[in-house]
C-alpha positions as CSV (number, residue, x, y, z in Angstrom):
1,X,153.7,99.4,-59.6
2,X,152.5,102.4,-61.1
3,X,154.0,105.4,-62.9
4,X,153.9,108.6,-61.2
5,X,154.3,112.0,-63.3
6,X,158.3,112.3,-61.6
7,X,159.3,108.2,-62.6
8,X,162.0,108.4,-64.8
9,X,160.1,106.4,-67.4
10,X,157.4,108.6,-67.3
11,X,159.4,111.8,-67.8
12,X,162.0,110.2,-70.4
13,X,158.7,109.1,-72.8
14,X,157.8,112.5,-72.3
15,X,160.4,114.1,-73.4
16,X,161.2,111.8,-76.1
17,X,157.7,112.6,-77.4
18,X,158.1,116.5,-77.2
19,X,161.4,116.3,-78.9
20,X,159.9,113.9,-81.8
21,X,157.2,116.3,-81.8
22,X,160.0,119.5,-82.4
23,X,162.4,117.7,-84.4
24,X,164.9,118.3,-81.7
25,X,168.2,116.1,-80.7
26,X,169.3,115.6,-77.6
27,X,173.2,114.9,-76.3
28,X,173.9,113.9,-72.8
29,X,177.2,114.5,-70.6
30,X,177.1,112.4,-67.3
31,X,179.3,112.6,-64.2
32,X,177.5,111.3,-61.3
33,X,174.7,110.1,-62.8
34,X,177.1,107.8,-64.8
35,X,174.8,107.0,-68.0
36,X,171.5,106.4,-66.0
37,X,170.4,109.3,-68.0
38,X,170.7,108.5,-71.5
39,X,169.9,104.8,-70.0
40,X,166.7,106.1,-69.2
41,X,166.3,107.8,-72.4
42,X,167.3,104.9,-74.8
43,X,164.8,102.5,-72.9
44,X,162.0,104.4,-74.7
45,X,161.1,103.3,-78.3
46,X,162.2,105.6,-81.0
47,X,164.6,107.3,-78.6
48,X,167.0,106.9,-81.7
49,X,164.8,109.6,-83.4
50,X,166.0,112.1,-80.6
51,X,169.3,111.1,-78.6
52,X,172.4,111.5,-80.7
53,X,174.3,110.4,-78.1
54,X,176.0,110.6,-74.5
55,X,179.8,110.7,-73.1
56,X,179.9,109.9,-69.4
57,X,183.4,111.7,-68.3
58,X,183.3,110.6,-64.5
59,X,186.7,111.0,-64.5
60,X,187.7,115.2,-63.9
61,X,190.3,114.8,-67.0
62,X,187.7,113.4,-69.1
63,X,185.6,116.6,-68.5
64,X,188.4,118.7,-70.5
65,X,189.4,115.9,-73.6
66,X,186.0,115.1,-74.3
67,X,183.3,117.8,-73.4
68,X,185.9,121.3,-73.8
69,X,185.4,121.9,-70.2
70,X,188.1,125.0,-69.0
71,X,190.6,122.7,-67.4
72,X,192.0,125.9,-64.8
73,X,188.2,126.0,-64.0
74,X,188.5,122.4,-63.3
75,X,191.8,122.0,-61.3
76,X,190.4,124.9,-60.0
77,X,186.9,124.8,-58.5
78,X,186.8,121.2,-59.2
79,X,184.4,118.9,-60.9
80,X,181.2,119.8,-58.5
81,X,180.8,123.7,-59.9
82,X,178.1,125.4,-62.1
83,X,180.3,126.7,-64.6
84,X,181.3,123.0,-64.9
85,X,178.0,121.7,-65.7
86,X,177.3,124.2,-68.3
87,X,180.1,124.1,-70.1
88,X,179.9,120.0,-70.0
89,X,176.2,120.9,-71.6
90,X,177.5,122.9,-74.5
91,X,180.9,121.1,-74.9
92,X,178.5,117.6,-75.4
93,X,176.2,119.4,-78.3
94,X,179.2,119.5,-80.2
95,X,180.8,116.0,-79.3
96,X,177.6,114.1,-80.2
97,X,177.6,116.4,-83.5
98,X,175.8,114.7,-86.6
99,X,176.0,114.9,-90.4
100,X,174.0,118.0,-91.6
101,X,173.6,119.4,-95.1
102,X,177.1,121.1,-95.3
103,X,178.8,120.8,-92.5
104,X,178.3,118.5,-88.7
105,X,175.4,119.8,-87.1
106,X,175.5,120.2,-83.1
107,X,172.8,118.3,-81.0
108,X,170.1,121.1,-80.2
109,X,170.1,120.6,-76.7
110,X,172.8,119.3,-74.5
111,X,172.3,118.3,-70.5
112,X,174.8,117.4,-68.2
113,X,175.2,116.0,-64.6
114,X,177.6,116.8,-62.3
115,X,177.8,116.4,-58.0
116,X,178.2,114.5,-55.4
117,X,176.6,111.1,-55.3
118,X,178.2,110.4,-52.1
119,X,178.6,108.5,-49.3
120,X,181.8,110.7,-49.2
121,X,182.1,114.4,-49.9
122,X,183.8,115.4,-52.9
123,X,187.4,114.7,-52.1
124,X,189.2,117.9,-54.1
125,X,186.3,120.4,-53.1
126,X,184.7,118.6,-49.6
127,X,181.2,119.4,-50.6
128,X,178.7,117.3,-49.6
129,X,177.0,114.2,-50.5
130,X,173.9,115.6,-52.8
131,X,175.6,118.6,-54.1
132,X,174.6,118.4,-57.5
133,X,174.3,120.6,-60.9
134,X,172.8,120.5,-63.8
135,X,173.7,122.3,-67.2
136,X,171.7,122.6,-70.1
137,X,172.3,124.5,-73.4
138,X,170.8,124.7,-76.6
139,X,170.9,127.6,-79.3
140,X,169.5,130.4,-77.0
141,X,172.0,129.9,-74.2
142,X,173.4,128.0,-71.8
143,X,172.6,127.7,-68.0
144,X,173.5,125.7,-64.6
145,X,170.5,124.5,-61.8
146,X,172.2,123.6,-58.7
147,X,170.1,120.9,-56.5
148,X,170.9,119.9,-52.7
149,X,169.4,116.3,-52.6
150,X,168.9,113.8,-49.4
151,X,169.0,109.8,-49.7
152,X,171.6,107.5,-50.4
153,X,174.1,107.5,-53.4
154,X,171.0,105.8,-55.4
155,X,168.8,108.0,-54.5
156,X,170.6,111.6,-55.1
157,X,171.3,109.3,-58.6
158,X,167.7,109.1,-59.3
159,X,166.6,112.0,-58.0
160,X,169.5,113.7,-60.7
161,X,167.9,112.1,-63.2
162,X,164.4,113.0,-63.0
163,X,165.5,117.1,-61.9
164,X,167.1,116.6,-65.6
165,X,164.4,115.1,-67.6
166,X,162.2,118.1,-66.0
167,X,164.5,120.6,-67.1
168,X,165.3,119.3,-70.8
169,X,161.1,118.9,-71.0
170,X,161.0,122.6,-69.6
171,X,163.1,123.8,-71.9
172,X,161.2,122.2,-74.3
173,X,157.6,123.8,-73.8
């Protein structure tokens, strides 16, 4: 079967590439997705170059102990909200920190996944099955993409996946 620009394969050696190229690290912070992201990424050699790491806090709690995410916003608005995702985004640049010179050194970039894979809607907020967003944040800011996605739960996972290496590789170029 043949690659098309969107497979996740494709896209993942892309931006492994582009962040080899920039000298840039990459952390990841799954909910939904549930590590098929930084799966995706790891499956390409010299991935180690680029991803420092990823926390998959599918559980709402583990959004606060692990990535720093507001736990009022959480209890809240729930897991399936834009602030959510970006603050998963930046709270994962710092948990996936690495030796620097003085000090730990944040990843450069941080992405995070966060929705509604379904069949079910989201049982503390009731939205839907393919509510999704997306938070990504590097030095110059931080910022949340919401997506509404069709397909089954393996679907709306892949589909996550790729609308995230596309917007890591944008924010990259």
């Amino acid at each position: 079967m043949a690659k098309t620009a969107r497979s996740r394969t494709n896209l993942a050696e892309q931006l492994v590439e582009t962040a080899k190229e920039r000298g840039v690290r990459i952390a990841v912070a799954e909910s939904l997705t549930g590590g098929l992201l930084v799966d995706t990424l790891v499956g390409i050699p010299g991935a180690s170059r680029v991803v420092s790491g990823g926390v998959v806090a599918y559980d709402t709690y583990l959004k606060h102990s692990l990535l720093g995410v507001d736990f009022t916003l959480l209890r809240e608005q729930g897991p399936v909200h834009g602030e959510v995702a970006r603050q998963m985004a930046a709270g994962v640049r710092f948990a996936c920190s690495v030796p620097g010179e003085d000090d730990l050194e944040p990843a450069d970039i941080g992405i995070a996944t966060t929705g509604v894979a379904g069949p079910d809607p989201d049982p503390q907020t009731k939205q839907s099955a393919g509510t999704v967003w997306l938070g990504v944040s590097d030095a110059s800011g931080t910022e949340a993409v919401r997506l509404s996605l069709k397909g089954d739960r393996a679907a709306i996972r892949n589909e996550t996946v790729i609308a995230a290496l596309e917007l890591v590789l944008g924010r990259l170029t």
